[in-house]
N, C-alpha and C positions, 0 to 999 in steps of 0.2 A: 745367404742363399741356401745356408742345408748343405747337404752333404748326399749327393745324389746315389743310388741304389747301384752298384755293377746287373749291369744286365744278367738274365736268367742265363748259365750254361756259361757264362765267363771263369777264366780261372782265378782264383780271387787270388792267391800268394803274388805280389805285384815283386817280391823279394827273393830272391834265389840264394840259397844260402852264401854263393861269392860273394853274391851282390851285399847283402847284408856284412858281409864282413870289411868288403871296399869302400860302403858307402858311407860318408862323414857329415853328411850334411841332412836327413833327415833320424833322428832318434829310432831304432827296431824294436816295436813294441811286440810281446806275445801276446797272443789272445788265448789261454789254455782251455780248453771246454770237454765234453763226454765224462770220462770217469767209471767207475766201477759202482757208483751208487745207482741203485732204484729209479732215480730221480735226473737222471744222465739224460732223458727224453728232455726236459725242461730248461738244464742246461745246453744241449746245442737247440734250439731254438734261441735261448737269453743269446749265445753266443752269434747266432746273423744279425740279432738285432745290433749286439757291441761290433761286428766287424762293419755293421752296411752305416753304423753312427759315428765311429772314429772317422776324426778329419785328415785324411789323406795327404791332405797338401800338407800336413805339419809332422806326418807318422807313417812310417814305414809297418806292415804290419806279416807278423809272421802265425798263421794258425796253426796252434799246435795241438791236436787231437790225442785224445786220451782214450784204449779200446776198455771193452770192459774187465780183459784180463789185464790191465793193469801196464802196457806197453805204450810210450809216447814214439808220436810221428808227427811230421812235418808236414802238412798238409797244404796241398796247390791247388784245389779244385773251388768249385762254387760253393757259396753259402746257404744254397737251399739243400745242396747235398748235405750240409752238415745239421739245417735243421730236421727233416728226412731222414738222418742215420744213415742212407749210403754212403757216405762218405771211408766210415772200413771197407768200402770196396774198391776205393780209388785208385786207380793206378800214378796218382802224384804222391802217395805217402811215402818219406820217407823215413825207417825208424830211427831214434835220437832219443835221446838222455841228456836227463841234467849235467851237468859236470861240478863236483863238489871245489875243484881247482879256481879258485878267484881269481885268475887269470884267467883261464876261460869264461869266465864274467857270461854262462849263457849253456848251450846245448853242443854237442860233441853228435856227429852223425855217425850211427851205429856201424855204418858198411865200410867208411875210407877214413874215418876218424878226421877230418873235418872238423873245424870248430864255427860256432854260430854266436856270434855274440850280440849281444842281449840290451837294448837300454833299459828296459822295464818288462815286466811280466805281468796281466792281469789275467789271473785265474778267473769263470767264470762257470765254477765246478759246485752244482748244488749237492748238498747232504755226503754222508760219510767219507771218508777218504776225499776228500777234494775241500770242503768247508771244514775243519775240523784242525787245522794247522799244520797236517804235514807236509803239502805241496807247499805251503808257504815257508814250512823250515827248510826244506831242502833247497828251495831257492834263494832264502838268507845265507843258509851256509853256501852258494854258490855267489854271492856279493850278489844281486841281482835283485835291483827294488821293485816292489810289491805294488800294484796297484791295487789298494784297498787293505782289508787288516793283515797285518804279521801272521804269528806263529803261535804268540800267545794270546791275543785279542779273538783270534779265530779259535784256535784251542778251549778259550774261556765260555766264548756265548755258544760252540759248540752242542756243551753240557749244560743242560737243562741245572741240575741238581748240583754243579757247583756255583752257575752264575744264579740262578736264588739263593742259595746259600750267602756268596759275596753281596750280594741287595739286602738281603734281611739284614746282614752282621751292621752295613751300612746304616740299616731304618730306615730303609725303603717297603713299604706294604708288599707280599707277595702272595699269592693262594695259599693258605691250608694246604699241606699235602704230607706224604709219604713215601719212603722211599723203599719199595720190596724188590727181593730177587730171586730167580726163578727156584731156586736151593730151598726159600721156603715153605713150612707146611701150607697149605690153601686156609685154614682156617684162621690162621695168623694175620693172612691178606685182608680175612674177609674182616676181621676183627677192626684192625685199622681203616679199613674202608665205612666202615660202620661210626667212628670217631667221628672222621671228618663227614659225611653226611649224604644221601644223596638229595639232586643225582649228583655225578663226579665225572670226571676225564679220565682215564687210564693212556699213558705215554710211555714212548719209548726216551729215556735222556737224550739220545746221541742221533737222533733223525729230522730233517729235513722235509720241508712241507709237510708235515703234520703227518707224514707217512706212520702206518699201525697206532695212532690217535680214534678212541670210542667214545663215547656218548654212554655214562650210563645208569639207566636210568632207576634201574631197580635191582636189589642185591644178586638175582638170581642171572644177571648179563655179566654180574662179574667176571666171571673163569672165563669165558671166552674171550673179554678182553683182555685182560690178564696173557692167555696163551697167544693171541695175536701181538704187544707186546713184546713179550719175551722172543718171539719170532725173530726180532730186530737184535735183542739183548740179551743181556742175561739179569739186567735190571731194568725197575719200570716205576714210573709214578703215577703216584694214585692222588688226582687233585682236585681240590673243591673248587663247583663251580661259583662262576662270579655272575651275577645276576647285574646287569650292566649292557656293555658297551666295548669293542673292541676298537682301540685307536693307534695308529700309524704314525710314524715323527722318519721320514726318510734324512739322514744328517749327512753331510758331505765337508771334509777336511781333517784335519789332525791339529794344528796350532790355534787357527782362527776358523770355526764354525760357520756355513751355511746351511739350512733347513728347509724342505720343503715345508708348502702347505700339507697339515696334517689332514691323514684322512680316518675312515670310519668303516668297518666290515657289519654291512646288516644281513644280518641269517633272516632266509624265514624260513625258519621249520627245520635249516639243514646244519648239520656238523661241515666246518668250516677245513675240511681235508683236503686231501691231496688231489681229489679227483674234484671239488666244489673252486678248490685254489686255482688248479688248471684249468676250467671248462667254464667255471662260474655257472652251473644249470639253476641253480633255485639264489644263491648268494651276491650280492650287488656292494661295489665300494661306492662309496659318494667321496669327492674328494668337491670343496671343502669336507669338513667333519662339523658334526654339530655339538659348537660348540659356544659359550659363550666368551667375551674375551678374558675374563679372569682365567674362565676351564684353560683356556689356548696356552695364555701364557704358563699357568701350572703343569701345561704336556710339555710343553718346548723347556723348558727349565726341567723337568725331569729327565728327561731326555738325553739331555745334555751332561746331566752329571751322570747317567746310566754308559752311556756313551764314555765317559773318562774311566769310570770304575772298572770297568770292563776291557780295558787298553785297548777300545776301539782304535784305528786310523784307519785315511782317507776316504770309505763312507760307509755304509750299514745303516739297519731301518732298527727302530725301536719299535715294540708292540707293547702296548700297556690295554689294561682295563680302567674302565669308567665304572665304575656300581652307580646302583640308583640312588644312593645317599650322595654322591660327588666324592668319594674317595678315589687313588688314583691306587693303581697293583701293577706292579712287575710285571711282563709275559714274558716274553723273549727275545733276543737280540738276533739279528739276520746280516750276516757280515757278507752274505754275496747274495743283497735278495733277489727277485724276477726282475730280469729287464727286459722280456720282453714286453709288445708293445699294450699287453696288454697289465702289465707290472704295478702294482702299486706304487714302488720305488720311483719310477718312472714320471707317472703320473704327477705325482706332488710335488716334484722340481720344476717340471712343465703348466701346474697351476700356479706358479710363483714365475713363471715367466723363464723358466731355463730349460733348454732341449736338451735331450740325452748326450749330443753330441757334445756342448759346453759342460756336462757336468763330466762328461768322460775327456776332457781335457782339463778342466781343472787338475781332477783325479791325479791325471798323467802326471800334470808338470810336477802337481805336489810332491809325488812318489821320486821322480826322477831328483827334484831336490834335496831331498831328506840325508 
């Protein structure tokens, strides 16, 4: 039957922190969302998507908001408010902290020290400080299992320039690229930029949704990507473009693997950014991918072992390229991709016949067993 929407203006936390501590018979799952990165807009939307798709009658759910100074609360209000961002105006937030005490197994309320205890946590925190493995260490060291990757998993496909680094040692294909930082001279950059060829991409390592990601085309856009970039970091990559195809492998589990159908990102004409990821104005997914079934299976099998390399668990999307010879390249790993409704992750479990709501309980149960 689905998993029916709370009406508009409802107070979504059906859990009071007693109640979550009294109650034994349904599992209290966190929903963590906002955060301090950039990309906080995109996360509380993913997050009504994950609160209005968890199955209620099997999960208790506790939303726990994240402001951008970096302060967690315990959130009681509706889920439009959180996709909206009013929700720091809420007068249900209550402020909370991890507790690193494994016995407290969960969150400690800031004002009466209260404890909240916890069956599972799934973070749902895109780009820096939230995907990146420290919300996930902190809640390791609080016992407190993870819905979706750890500490290290998140940590690794974080970083652009270590998880290539780990594919190539592998042989696994990855783009040409270069690794500059902002320390050095411009002529240096432009030197290596000239190596690998244009045009090329200029990136930041450690950012989500392709956020300070250029297009470029000709030696003389360099510096400014370059300084947008380093805006993010104090290192950037400079990498060769793939004349190809961008392809999607949504994977779901840790021991025994399930896959969405893969999908396909066609540009016309646009760089496939933060604002084209969100809005889609010129950029369209096709989900099948076009592929044929040899291509299929060589994604799903890359995938896969990308997925292991990487000390993926519970789900994460692999992006690879296609070139126009049929070779296949590394992109990047996305351990909390979009789930909203318009998400690619989404999408390709639900072309294979599985609703967000079943793969966010598989997730669960997985994590809570582990």
């Amino acid at each position: 039957m689905g998993n029916p929407r709370p009406p508009e203006g409802t107070m979504l936390c059906p859990t009071t922190p007693k109640e979550a501590t009294m109650n034994t018979q349904k599992p209290v799952i966190a929903v963590l969302f906002g955060g301090r990165s950039d990309t906080r807009a995109v996360s509380q939307h993913s997050a009504r998507a994950v609160i209005e798709s968890i199955d209620r009658d099997r999960y208790r759910i506790v939303p726990v908001g994240i402001d951008p100074s970096g302060a967690w609360y315990v959130y009681g209000g509706s889920p439009d408010a959180i996709a909206n961002g009013t929700w720091l105006h809420s007068p249900s937030l209550i402020p909370a902290a991890v507790s690193p005490n494994r016995h407290v197994h969960g969150l400690v309320l800031i004002a009466n020290g209260k404890k909240l205890r916890l069956d599972a946590a799934l973070p749902v925190l895109h780009g820096s400080g939230g995907e990146d493995g420290g919300v996930q260490g902190a809640l390791q060291l609080a016992g407190v299992p993870i819905v979706g990757c750890g500490a290290v998993g998140s940590a690794l496909c974080a970083d652009k320039i270590l998880s290539h680094r780990i594919a190539r040692d592998a042989g696994i294909a990855v783009a040409h690229h270069a690794v500059v930082r902002a320390t050095m001279q411009l002529k240096t950059m432009q030197e290596a930029a000239a190596l690998i060829g244009y045009p090329l991409y200029v990136k930041p390592p450690r950012e989500g949704f392709s956020l300070g990601v250029s297009r470029v085309a000709r030696p003389e856009q360099l510096e400014a990507a370059l300084d947008l970039a380093f805006s993010f970091s104090g290192e950037a990559l400079i990498e060769q473009e793939i004349a190809g195809r961008e392809i999607g492998v949504a994977v779901l589990g840790t021991t025994t693997l399930s896959f969405g159908v893969p999908d396909e990102v066609v540009l016309h004409g646009a760089v496939f950014d933060y604002r084209e990821k969100h809005l889609r104005e010129t950029a369209e997914v096709r989900v099948p991918a076009r592929l044929a079934d040899e291509e299929e299976k060589a994604v799903l099998a890359l995938a896969q072992r990308l997925y292991r390399l990487l000390a993926c668990t519970g789900f994460a999307r692999i992006d690879l390229f296609l070139d126009e010879a049929g070779a296949l390249f590394f992109n990047e790993a996305n351990t909390i991709p979009d789930l909203t409704k318009r998400g690619r992750f989404p999408a390709m479990f639900a072309a294979a016949g599985i609703s967000l709501t079943g793969v966010l309980t598989a997730a669960i149960e997985e994590a809570m067993a582990r």
